[in-house]
Structure formats: C-alpha cells, structure tokens
VEXDREN-2710 file (C-alpha; in Angstrom, 1 decimal):
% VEXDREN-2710
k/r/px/py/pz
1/UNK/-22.1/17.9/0.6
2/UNK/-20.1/17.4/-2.8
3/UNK/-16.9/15.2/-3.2
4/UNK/-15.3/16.3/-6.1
5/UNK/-13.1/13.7/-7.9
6/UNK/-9.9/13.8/-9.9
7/UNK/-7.1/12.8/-11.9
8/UNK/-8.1/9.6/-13.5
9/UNK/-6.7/9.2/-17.1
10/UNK/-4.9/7.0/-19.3
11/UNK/-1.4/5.3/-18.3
12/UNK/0.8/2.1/-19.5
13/UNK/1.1/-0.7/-17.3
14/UNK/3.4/-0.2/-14.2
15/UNK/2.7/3.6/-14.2
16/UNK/1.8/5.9/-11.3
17/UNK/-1.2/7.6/-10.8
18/UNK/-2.7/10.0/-8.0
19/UNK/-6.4/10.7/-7.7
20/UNK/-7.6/13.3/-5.3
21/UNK/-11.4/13.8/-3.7
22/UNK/-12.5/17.1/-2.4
23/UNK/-15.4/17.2/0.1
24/UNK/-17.3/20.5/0.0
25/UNK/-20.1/21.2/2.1
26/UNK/-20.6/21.2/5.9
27/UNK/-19.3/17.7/6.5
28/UNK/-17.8/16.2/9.6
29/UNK/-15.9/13.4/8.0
30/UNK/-15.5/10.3/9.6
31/UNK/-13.9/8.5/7.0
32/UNK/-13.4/8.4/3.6
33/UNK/-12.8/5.5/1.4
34/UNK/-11.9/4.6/-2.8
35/UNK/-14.2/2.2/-4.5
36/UNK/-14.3/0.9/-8.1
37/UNK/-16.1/-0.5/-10.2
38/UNK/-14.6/-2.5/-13.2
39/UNK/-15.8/-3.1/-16.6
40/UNK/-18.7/-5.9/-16.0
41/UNK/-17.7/-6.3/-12.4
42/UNK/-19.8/-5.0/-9.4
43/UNK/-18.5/-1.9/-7.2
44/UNK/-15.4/-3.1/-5.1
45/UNK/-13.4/-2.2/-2.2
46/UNK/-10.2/-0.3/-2.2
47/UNK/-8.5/1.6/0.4
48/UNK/-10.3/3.2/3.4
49/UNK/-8.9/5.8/5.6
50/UNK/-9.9/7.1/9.2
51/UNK/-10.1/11.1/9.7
52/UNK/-8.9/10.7/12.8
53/UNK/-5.8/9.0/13.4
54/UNK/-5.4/8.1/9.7
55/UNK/-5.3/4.6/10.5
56/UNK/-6.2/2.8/6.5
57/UNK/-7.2/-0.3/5.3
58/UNK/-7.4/-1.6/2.1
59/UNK/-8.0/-4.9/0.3
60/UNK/-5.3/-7.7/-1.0
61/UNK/-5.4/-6.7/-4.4
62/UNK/-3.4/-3.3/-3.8
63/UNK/-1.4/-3.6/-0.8
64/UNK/1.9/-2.7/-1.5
65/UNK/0.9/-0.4/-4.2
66/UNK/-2.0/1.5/-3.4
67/UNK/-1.7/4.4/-0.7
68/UNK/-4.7/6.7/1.0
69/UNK/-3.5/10.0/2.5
70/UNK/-5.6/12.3/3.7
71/UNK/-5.5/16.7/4.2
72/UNK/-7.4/17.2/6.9
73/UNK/-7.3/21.2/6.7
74/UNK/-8.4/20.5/2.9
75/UNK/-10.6/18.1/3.7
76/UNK/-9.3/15.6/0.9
77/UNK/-8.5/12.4/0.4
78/UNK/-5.5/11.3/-2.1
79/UNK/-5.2/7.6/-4.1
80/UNK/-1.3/7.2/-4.9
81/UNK/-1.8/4.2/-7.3
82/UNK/1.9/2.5/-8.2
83/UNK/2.7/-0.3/-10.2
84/UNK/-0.8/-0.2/-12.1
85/UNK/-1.8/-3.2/-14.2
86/UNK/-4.5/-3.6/-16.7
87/UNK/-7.1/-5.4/-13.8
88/UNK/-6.8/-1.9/-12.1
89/UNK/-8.8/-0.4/-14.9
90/UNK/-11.9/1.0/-13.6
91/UNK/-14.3/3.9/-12.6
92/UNK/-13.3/5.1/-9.2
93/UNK/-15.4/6.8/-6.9
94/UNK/-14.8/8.4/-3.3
95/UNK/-16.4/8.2/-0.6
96/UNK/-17.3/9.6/2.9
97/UNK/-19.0/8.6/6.1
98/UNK/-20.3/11.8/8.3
99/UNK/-19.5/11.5/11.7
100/UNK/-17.7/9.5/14.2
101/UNK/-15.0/7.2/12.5
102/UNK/-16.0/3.4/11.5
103/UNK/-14.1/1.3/12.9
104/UNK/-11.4/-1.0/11.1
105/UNK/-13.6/-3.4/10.2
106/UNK/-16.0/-2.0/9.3
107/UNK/-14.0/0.6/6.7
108/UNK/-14.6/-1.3/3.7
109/UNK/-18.5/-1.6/3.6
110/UNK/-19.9/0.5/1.2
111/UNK/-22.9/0.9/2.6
112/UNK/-21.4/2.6/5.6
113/UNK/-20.5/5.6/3.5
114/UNK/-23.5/8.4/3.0
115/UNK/-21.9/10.3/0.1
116/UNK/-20.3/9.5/-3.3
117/UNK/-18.5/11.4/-5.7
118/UNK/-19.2/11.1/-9.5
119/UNK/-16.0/8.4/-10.4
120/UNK/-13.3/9.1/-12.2
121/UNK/-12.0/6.4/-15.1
122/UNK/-8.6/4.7/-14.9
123/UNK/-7.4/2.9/-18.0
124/UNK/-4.4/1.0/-17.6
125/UNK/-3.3/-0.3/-21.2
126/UNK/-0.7/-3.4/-21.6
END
C-alpha cells in the first residue's frame, strides 16, 4: 500500500490550496486523515475523514477553513486549505487506517493510522 501525496507549494497569506492523497495498493480504507508537522513542532492533527459515511473531524485550528473530501471510486482523499496563514506552514502527510472505520473520537490519533504518505511542504509567506 502507497499513498501518494500532492500539491503542496508556495502561496501568500489568505490563499487557497488543495492537496490530494492517492492510496494504491490493496487497501480497504477505513479512514484517512491529514497530519503536519511544523518547523520545530512535533506531528499534529488536522482533519480526519470516515470512508464510510464521510463523517470528518478536524482540530480548532482549521475549522472553518480546512475541508476533507474524499473519492471513494479513486480511493483519495482531498485537503481544500482556505484562508492560509503563515502558522499553516508545514510538511503535510496523509494518512490511512485499513479496515473498519475509527470512530469519531478516535479519528485524530495518529497512531490509529497504519500507512503514511511521504508529506508534502506548504509554505505560506506574509
């Protein structure tokens, strides 16, 4: 199993950006989730979708802002990133967990996600 990210790149403070993640592989996705990891922070949180139902979750920082979407037929996950600010800058790397759907609570915890993509760098400049 490979997820295959893209479309990170360098925007201007209150720009728009979409990253996508592409599983390959035999996978039966449960969920699939967008870390990051910020310059001389640990690996964070983001935005979590269920395979399922599509139910998300995501963390304070980016609600109202950040959307997941998911092509199920593709099996790929999208980031829509509005209203970017320079604290969004980071590496960020998809994620999937095989099998039956975690539930809400549980959709943030990293560790509840078997397979990582390789990140993809957002820089947002002020």
């Amino acid at each position: 199993v490979q997820l295959q990210a893209s479309g990170g790149g360098l925007v201007e403070a209150g720009s728009s950006l979409r990253l996508s993640c592409a599983a390959s592989g035999s996978i039966g996705i449960g969920n699939m989730g967008w870390f990051r990891q910020r310059p001389g922070k640990e690996r964070e949180s983001v935005i979590a979708i269920r395979w399922s139902d599509g139910a998300t979750r995501y963390v304070d920082s980016v609600k109202g802002r950040f959307t997941i979407s998911r092509d199920r037929a593709k099996n790929t996950v999208y980031l829509q990133m509005n209203s970017l600010q320079p604290e969004d800058t980071a590496v960020y790397y998809c994620a999937a967990h095989q099998g039956g759907g975690l539930i809400t609570g549980a959709m943030l915890t990293a560790r509840n996600y078997e397979y990582w993509g390789q990140g993809t760098l957002v820089t947002v400049s002020s």
